[in-house]
C-alpha positions in Angstrom: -103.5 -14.6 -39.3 -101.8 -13.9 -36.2 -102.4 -15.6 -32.8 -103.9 -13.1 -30.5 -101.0 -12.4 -27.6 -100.8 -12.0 -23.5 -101.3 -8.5 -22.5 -101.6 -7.1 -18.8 -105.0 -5.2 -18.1 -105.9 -3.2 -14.8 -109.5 -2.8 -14.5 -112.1 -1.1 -12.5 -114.0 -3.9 -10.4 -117.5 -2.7 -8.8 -120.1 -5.1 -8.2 -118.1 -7.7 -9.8 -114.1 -8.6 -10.6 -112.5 -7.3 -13.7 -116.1 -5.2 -14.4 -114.2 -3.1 -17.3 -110.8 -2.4 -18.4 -109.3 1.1 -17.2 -105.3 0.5 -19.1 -103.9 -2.1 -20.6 -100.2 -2.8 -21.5 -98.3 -3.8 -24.5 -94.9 -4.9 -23.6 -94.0 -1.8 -21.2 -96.2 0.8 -23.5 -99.5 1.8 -21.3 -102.7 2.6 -22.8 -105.4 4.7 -21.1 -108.9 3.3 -22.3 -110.5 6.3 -23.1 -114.1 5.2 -23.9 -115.3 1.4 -23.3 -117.1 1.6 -27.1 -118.7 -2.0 -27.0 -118.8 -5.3 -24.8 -120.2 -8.2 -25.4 -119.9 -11.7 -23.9 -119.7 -15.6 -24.8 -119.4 -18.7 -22.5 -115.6 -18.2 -21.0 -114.7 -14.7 -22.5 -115.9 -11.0 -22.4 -114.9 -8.7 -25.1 -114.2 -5.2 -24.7 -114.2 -2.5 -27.9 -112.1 0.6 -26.4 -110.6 3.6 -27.5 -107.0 4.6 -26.3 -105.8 7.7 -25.4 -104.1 7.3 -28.9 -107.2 7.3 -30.5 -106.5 4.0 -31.4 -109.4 1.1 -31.3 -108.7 -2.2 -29.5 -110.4 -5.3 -28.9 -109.5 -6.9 -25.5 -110.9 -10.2 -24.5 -110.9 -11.6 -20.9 -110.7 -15.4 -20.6 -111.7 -16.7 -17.7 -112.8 -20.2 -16.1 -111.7 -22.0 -13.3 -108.8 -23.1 -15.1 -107.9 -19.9 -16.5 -107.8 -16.1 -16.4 -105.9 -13.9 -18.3 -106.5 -10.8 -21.3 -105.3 -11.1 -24.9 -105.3 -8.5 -27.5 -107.5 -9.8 -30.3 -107.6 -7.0 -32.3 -106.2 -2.9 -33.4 -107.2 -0.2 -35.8 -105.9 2.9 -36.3 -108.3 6.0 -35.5 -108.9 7.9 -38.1 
């Protein structure tokens, strides 16, 4: 399996930082999230399910605690 990888993410922040990813970028390729399909959240992460303006279906995860804060990629699927 391979390890999950840095990407950059620019999100909309309402009542709280980093509320929900608005694009995302893989190397210098950028991704419109279309639809935010799922989130869900664990002690130092939140996951986001989104579609792409590909059609595409990513998994991003936001990693944060005082020692860290960054987005990986954790997952893709082709749309169908």
């Amino acid at each position: 399996m391979q390890a999950p990888f840095h990407i950059r993410v620019e999100c909309y922040s309402g009542y709280k930082a980093d509320q929900r990813p608005l694009r995302f970028y893989i190397g210098q390729t950028r991704y419109e999230v279309q639809e935010v399909l799922d989130q869900w959240y664990g002690p130092e992460a939140t996951w986001f399910r989104v579609r792409a303006q590909d059609g595409n279906l990513y998994i991003l995860r936001h990693t944060f605690s005082e020692q860290h804060d960054f987005w990986t990629l954790e997952s893709f699927r082709r749309g169908a």
